[in-house]
C-alpha positions as CSV (number, residue, x, y, z in Angstrom):
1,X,27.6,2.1,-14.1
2,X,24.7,-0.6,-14.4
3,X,26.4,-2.6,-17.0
4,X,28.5,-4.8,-14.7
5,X,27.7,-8.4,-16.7
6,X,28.7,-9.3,-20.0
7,X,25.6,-10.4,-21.8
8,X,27.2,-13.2,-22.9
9,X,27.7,-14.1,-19.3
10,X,23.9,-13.8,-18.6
11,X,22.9,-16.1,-21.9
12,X,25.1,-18.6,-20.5
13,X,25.0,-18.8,-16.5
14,X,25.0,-22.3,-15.5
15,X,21.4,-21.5,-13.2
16,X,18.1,-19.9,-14.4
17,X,18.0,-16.3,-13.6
18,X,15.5,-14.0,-12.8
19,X,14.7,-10.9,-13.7
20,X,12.8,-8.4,-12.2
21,X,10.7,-6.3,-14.8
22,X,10.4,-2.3,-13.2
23,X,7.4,-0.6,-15.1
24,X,6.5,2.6,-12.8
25,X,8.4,5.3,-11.3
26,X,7.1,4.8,-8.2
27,X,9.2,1.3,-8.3
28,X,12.3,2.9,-10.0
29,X,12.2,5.5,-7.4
30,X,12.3,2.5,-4.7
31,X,14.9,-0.1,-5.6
32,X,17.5,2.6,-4.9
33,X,16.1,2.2,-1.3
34,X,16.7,-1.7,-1.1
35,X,20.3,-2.4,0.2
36,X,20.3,-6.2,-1.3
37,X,18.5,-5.5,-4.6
38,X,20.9,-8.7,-5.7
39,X,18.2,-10.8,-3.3
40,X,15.5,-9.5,-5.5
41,X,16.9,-10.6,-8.6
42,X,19.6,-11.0,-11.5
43,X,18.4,-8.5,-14.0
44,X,16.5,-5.0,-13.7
45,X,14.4,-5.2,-16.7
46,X,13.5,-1.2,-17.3
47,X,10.0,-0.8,-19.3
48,X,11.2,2.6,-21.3
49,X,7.3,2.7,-22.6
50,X,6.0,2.3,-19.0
51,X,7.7,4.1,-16.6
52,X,6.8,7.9,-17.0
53,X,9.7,10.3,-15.7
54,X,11.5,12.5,-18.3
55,X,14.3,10.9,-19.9
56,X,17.2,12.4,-18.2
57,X,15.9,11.7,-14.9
58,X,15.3,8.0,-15.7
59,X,18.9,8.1,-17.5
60,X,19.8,9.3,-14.1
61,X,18.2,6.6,-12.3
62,X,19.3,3.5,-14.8
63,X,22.8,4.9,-14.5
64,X,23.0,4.2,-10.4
65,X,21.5,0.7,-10.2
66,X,23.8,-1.6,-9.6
67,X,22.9,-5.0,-11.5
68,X,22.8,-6.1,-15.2
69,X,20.1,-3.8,-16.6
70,X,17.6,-5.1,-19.5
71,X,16.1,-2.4,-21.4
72,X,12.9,-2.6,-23.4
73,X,10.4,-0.1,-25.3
74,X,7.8,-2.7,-26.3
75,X,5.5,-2.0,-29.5
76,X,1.8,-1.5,-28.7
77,X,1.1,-4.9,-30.4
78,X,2.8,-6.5,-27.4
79,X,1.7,-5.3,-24.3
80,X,3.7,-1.1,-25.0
81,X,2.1,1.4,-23.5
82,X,1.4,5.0,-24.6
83,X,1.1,3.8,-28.3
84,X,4.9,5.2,-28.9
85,X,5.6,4.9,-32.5
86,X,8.5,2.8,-34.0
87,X,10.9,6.3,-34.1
88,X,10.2,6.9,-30.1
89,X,10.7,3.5,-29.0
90,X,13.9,3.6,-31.1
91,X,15.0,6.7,-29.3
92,X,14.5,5.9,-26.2
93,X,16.2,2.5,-25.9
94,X,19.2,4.4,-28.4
95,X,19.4,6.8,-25.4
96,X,19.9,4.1,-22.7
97,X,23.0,1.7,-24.5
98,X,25.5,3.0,-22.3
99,X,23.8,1.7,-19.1
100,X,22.6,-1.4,-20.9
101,X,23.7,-4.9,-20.5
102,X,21.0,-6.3,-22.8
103,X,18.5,-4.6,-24.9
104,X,14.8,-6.5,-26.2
105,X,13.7,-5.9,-29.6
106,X,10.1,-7.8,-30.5
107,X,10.7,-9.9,-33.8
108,X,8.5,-8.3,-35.8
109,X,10.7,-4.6,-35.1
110,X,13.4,-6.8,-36.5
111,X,13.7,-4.9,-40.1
112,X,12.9,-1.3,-39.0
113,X,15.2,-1.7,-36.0
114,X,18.2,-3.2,-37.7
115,X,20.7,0.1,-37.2
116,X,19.8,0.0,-33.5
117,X,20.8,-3.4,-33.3
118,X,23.8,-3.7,-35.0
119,X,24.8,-0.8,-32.5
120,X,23.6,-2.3,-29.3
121,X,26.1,-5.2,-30.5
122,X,28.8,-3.3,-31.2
123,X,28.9,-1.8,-28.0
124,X,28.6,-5.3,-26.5
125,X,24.8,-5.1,-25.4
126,X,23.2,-8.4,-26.4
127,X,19.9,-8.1,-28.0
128,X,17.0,-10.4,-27.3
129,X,14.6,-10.8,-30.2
130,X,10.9,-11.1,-28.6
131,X,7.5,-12.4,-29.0
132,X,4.6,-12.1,-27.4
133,X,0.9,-14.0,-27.9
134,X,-1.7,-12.6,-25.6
135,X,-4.4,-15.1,-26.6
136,X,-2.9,-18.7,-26.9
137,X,0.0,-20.6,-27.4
138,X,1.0,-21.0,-31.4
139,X,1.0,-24.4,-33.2
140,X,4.8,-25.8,-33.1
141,X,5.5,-24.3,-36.5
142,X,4.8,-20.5,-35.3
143,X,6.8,-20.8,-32.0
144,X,9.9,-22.6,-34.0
145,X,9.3,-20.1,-36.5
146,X,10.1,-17.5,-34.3
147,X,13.3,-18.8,-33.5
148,X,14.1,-18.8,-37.3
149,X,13.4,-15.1,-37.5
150,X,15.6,-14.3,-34.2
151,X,18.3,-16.5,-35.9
152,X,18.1,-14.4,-39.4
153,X,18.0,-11.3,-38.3
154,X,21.3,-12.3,-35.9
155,X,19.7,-11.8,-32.6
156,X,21.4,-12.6,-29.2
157,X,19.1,-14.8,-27.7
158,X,14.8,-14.8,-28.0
159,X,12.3,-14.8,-25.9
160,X,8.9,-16.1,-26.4
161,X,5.6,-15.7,-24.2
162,X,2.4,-17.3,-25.0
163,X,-0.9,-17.6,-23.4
164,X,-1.5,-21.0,-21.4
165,X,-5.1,-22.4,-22.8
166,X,-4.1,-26.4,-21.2
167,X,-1.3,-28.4,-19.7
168,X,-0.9,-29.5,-23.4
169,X,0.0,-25.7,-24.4
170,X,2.7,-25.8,-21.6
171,X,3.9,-29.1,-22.6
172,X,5.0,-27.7,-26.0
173,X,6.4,-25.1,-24.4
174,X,8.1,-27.5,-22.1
175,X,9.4,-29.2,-25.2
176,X,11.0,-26.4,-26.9
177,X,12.5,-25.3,-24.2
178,X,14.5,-28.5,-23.6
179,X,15.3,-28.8,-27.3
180,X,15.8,-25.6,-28.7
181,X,20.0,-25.4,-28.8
182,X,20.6,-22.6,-31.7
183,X,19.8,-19.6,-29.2
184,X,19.8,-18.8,-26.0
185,X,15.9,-19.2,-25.2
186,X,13.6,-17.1,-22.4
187,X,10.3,-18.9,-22.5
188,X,7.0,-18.5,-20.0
189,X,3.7,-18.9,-20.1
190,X,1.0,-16.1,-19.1
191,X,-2.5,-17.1,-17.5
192,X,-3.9,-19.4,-15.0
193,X,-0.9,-21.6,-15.9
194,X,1.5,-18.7,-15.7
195,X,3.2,-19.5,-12.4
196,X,3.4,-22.8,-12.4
197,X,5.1,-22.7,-16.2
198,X,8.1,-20.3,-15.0
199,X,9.2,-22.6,-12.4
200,X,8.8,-25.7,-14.9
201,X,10.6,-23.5,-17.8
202,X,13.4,-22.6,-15.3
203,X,14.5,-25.6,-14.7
204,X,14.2,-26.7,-18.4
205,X,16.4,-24.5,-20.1
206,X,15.2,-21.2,-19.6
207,X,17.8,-18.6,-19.3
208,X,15.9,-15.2,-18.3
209,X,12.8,-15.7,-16.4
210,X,10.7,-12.9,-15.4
211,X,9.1,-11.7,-12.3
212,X,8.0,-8.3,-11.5
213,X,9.2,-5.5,-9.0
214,X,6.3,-3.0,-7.8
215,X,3.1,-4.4,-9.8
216,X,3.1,-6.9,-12.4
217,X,2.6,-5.9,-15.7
218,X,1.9,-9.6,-17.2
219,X,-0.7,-12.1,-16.2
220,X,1.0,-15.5,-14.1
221,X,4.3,-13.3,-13.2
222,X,5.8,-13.9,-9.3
223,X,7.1,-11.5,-7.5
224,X,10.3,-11.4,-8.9
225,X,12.1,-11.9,-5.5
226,X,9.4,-15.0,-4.9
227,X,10.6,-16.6,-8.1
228,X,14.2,-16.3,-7.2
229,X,13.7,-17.8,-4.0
230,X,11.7,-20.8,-5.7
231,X,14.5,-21.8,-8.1
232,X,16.8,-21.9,-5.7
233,X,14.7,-24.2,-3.6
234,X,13.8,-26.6,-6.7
């Protein structure tokens, strides 16, 4: 079974961990050849929208690997692909709880997705509530505000990524990061800025920090095995 970790574990590890985000086939296909997939990474984030196998086969597959797995069917608005509607990415993260260690659900799926959640929790997956700017990095008010939301709708932990315009947008960042106590918080910055922001948010409170296995599927993501090897050395 993949779900080896309490979540609750993973929200509060003493180090910054990494996770490794898979998002083909071709990848999933491949980790089950590494021996030390734990040298990679912490987590196996699995991109349900992305990776296009049918579903029992990559039931199959999630059910063998061997560290904490992090599933996620992200909404077109964020980066999904195939345009799957609200129902589809509902069923296919529904159909992967019981390999599942934690589970992301953008904030603004909050309300439609409330069932889902309350079931991941029962069944002890925690659920990160996630957002995602592709074009800058919100005033303070937005990116505090979407801790609120994470908070009301009773979400596990959030996770916010914004797009780096200027050291001043990764200084905010920076600054919630250090300050923000009332969730576990996953915070990076995409662009130019990108790599140099997940080391700096590592070590700044970050819990989940996210490289990629295969191909990146973000702009400023490491390598996720790169990134691991980094905070170690910081």
């Amino acid at each position: 079974m993949a779900q080896l970790a309490s979540s609750k574990n993973l929200f509060t590890s003493s180090r910054p961990l990494v996770v490794g985000a898979v998002s083909s086939a071709s990848t999933l296909e491949g980790i089950s050849q590494i021996s030390l997939i734990s040298e990679e990474c912490d987590v196996l984030e699995l991109r349900l929208d992305s990776i296009r196998v049918p579903l029992d086969e990559l039931h199959g597959h999630a059910a063998h690997l061997t560290l904490p797995l992090l599933i996620t069917a992200r909404h077109p608005f964020e980066g999904g692909e195939q345009e799957l509607s609200a129902d589809a990415r509902c069923a296919l993260l529904e159909s992967h709880l019981d390999v599942a260690t934690l589970m992301d659900v953008e904030l603004r799926s909050a309300m439609d997705f409330q069932p889902l959640i309350r079931k991941a929790q029962s069944k002890g997956v925690g659920v990160i509530g996630s957002f995602h700017d592709f074009q800058s990095t919100p005033m303070d008010e937005v990116l505090r505000g979407a801790v609120d939301v994470a908070l009301q709708f009773r979400f596990d932990a959030v996770k916010i990524a914004t797009m780096l315009q200027s050291p001043a947008d990764l200084g905010r960042l920076v600054t919630l990061a250090a300050t923000e106590k009332r969730l576990p918080i996953s915070i990076m910055g995409m662009g130019p800025l990108g790599r140099t922001s997940r080391l700096v948010l590592a070590k700044c409170g970050s819990v989940l920090n996210y490289g990629y296995l295969g191909s990146s599927n973000a702009p400023g993501q490491w390598p996720a095995r790169r990134l691991k090897e980094l905070l170690q050395e910081l």
